[in-house]
C-alpha positions in Angstrom: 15.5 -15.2 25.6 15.8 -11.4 24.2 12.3 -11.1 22.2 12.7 -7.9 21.5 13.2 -5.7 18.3 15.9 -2.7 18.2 16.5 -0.6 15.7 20.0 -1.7 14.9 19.5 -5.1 15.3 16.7 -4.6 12.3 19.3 -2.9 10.4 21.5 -6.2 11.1 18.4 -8.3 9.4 18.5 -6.6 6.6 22.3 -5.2 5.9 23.6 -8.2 6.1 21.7 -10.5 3.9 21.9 -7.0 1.4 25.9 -7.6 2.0 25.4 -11.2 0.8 23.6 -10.7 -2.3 25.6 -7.6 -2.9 29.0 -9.6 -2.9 27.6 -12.0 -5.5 26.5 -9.4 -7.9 30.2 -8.6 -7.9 31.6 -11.8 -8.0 29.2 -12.6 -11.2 30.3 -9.2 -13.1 33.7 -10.2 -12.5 36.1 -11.7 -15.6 36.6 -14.5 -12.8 33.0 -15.6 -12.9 33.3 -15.9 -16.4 36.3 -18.3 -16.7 35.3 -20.5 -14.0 31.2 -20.3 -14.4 31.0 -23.7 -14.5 32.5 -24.3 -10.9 30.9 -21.4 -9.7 27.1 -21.5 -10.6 25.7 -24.3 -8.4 27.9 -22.9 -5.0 25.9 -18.9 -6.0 22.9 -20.4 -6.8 22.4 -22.3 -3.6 24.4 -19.2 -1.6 21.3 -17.2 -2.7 18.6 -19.8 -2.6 19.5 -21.4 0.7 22.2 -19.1 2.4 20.1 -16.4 2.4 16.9 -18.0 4.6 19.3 -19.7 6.8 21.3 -16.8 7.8 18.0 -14.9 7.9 16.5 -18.0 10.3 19.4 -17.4 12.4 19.2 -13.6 13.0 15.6 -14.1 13.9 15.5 -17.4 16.0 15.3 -15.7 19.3 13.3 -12.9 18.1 9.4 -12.3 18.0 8.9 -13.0 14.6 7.2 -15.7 13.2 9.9 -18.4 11.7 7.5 -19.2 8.8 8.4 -16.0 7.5 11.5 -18.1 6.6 9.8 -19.1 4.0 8.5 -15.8 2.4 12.3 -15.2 2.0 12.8 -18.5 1.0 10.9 -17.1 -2.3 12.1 -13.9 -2.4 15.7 -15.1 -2.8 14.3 -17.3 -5.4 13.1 -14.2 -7.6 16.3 -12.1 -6.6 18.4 -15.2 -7.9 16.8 -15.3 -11.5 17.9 -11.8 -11.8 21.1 -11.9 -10.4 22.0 -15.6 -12.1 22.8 -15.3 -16.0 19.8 -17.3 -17.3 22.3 -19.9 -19.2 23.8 -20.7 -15.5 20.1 -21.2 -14.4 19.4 -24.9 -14.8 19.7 -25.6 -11.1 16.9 -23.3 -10.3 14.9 -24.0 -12.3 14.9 -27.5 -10.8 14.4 -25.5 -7.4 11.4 -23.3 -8.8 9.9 -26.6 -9.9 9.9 -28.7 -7.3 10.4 -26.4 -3.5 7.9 -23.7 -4.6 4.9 -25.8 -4.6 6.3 -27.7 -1.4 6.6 -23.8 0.2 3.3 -23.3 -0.7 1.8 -26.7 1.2 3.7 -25.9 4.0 2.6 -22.1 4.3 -0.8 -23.6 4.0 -0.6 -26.4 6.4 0.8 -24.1 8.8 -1.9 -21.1 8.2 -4.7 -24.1 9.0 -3.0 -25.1 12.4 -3.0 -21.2 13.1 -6.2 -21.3 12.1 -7.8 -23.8 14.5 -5.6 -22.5 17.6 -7.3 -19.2 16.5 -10.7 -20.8 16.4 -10.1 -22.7 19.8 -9.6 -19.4 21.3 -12.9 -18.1 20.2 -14.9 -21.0 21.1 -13.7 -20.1 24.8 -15.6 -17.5 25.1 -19.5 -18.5 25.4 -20.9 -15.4 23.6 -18.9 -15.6 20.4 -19.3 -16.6 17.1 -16.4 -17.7 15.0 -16.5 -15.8 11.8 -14.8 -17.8 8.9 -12.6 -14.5 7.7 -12.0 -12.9 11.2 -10.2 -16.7 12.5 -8.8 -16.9 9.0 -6.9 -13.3 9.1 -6.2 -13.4 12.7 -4.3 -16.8 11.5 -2.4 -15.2 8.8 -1.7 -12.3 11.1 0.3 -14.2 13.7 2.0 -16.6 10.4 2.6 -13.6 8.0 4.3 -10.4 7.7 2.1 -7.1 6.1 1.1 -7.4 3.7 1.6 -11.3 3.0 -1.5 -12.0 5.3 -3.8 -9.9 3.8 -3.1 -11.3 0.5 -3.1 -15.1 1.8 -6.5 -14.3 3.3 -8.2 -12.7 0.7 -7.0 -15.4 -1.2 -8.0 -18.1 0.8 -11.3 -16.5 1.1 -12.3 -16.4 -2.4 -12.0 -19.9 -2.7 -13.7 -20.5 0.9 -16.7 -18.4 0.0 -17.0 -18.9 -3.5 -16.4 -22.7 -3.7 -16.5 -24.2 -0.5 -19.3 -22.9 1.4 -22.5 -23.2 0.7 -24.6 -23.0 3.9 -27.2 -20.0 3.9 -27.5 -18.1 6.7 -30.9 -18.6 7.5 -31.9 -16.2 10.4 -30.3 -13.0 12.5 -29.6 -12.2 15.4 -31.0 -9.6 17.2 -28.0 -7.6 17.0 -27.2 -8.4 13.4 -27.9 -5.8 10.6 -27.9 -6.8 7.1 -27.0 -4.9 3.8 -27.4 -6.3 0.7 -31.4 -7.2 0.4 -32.9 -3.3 0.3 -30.2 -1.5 -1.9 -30.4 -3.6 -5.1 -26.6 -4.3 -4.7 -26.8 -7.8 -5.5 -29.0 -7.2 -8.9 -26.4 -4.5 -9.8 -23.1 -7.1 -9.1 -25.0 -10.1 -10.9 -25.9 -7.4 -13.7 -22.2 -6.7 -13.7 -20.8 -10.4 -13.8 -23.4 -11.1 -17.1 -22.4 -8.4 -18.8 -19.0 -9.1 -18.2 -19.1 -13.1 -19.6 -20.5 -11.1 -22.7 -17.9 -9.3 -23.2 -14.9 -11.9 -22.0 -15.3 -14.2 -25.6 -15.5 -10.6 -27.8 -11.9 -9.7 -26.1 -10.4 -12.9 -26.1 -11.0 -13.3 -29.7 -9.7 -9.8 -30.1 -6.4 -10.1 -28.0 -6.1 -13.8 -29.8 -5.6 -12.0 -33.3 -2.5 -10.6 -31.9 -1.6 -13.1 -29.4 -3.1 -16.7 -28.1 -1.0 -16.4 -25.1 -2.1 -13.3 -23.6 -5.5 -13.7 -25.2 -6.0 -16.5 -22.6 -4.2 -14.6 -19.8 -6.3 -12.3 -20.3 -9.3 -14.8 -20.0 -7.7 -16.2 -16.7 -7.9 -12.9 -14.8 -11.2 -11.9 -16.0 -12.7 -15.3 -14.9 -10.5 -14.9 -11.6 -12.2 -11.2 -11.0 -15.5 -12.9 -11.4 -15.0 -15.6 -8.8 -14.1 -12.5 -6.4 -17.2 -11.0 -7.1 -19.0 -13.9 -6.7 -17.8 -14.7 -3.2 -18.1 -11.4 -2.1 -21.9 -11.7 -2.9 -21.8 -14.8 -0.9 -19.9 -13.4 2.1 -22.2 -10.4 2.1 -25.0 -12.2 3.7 -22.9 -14.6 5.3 -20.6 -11.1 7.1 -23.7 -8.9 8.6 -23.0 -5.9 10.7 -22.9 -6.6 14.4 -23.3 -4.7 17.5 -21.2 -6.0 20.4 -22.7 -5.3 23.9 -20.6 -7.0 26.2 -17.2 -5.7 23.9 -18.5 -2.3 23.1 -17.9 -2.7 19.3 -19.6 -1.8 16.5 -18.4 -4.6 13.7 -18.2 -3.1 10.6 -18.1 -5.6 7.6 -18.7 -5.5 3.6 -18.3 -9.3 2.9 -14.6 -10.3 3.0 -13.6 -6.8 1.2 -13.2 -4.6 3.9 -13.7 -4.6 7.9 -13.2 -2.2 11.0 -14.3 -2.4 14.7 -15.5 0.6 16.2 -15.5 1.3 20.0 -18.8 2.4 20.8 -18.2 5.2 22.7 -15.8 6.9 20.1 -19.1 7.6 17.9 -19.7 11.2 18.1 -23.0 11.1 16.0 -25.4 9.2 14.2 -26.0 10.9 10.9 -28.9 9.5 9.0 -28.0 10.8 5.2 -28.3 9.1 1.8 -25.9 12.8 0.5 -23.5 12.1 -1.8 -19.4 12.3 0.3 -17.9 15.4 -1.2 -14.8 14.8 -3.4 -13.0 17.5 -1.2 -14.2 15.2 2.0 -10.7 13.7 3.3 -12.2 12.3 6.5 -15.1 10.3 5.2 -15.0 6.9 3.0 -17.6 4.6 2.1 -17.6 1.1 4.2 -18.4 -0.5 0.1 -15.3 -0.7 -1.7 -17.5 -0.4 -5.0 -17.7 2.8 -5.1 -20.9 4.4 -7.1 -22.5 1.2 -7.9 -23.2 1.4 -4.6 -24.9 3.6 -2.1 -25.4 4.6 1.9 -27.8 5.5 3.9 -25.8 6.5 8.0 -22.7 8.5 8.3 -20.9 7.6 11.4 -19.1 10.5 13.0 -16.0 9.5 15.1 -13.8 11.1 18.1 -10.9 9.4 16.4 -9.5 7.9 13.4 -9.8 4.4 12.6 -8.3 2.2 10.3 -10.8 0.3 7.6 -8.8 -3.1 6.2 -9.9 -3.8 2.9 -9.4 -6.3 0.1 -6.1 -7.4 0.0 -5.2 -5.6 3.5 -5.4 -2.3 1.9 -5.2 0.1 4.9 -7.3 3.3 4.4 -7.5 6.0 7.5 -10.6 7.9 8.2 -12.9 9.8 10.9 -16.4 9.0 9.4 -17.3 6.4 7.8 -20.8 6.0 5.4 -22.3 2.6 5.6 -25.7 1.3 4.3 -28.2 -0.8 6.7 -31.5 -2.4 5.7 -32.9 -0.9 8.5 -31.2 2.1 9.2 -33.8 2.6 11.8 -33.6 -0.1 13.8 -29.3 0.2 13.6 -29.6 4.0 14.1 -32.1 3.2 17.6 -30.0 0.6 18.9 -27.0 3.0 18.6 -28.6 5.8 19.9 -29.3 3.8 23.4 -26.4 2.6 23.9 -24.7 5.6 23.3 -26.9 7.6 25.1 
């Protein structure tokens, strides 16, 4: 079985799914569409709603691509379909929207979960892990998902994990665990944050309400939503410490579920103990917090090479240093300096 990739054949995966969609955009401008609408609407609407995935599944059966991407374009034909189809001619997907998105969305889930405890088999293998919630959880949607599907499936999935569903302090670390969250005041500042917001969230949704009830409580429903986020990133902060690898050689990197990178050990160039404000000009160093100046650092990592930090959502940012914060900075700093050395 030929697994791999070419460049035309990815042109073929594309183009010719384009040439579909492309031909029915004509056909549906056409004084011929018009006359015979009512013969023609179900055969285009199930052309693009299950044509599409099926010629799609069969361009990509015997390639290295996950097949429960099927479903991602499943969806997307869905959306391309109530533009393309004249909303009057849309009666027949609306039925679709109804009742196959949600059943998409079980099945995506189911199969992320079976990924999920493969993923966390795997891990138990090997005596001196620990299976991390988020790290067997994006590895999952990794191998189920294209970029960036899996970073928003896992970010999702988290919120609710860590927010919701788990409630288990960590009790104790291990020796080559460093925490971040109990020196710097971060939590204060986030809790602080999330008060002050609630205050404010009845003020605007009476204001917006004035105007419109509709968007008033949209409004409410993403404000709430950002809270939950912040709330399970407090949890996951505790929950996600820093960790030094030994036997790998990896420095683990980790703010809570919003952003992650592994560092090989032997690619840090220097070990610069700084709480200095990263110049606005300063290209190659970011901040391991995505939160910006409500929080701070107190190490700047210096790098032989440029890493990649994933952050919320799968957000990709490159970088050569990288400013982090550690309770005890002098404990991290020491352990890094032997092994190094």
């Amino acid at each position: 079985m030929d697994t791999k990739l070419t460049l035309n054949y990815r042109l073929l995966i594309i183009s010719l799914p384009l040439a579909l969609i492309g031909f029915i955009v004509i056909l549906i401008n056409t004084k011929y569409y018009q006359i015979h609408t009512t013969s023609l609407a179900v055969p285009i609407t199930l052309d693009l709603v299950l044509t599409l995935p099926v010629l799609y599944f069969l361009l990509i059966r015997k390639k290295a691509i996950p097949k429960i991407t099927v479903a991602s374009v499943f969806v997307l034909s869905i959306i391309a379909a109530s533009y393309i189809i004249p909303i009057a001619d849309q009666s027949l997907l609306s039925q679709i929207k109804t009742y196959a998105i949600p059943a998409i969305e079980i099945v995506v889930l189911s199969y992320v979960f079976m990924k999920m405890r493969a993923v966390y088999r795997e891990f138990k293998f090997d005596a001196s892990a620990k299976p991390d919630f988020f790290d067997v959880l994006y590895d999952a949607t990794r191998k189920v998902l294209p970029t960036p599907l899996n970073g928003l499936m896992a970010t999702e999935i988290a919120v609710v994990y860590y927010a919701i569903v788990n409630w288990r302090k960590k009790e104790s670390y291990a020796y080559n665990e460093y925490t971040y969250h109990t020196k710097n005041g971060i939590f204060s500042v986030l809790y602080a944050f999330m008060g002050l917001a609630c205050v404010e969230l009845m003020a605007m949704h009476m204001l917006i309400a004035k105007y419109s009830l509709f968007w008033a409580w949209i409004a409410t429903a993403l404000t709430l939503y950002s809270l939950l986020q912040i709330f399970a990133l407090i949890k996951s902060m505790s929950r996600r410490p820093i960790i030094l690898d030994h036997k790998k050689g990896i420095l683990k990197l980790r703010y809570g579920f919003f952003s992650q990178v592994d560092i090989e050990l032997n690619q840090i160039r220097e070990i610069e103990l700084t709480r200095k404000s990263i110049a606005e000009d300063d290209k190659q160093t970011i901040p391991l917090s995505p939160l910006g100046l409500l929080d701070s650092h107190n190490i700047v990592l210096h790098l032989d090479k440029e890493y990649i930090l994933t952050g919320f959502y799968g957000i990709k940012k490159s970088f050569t240093n990288i400013a982090i914060y550690a309770d005890d900075r002098e404990k991290l700093n020491q352990d890094l300096s032997e092994y190094i050395g």
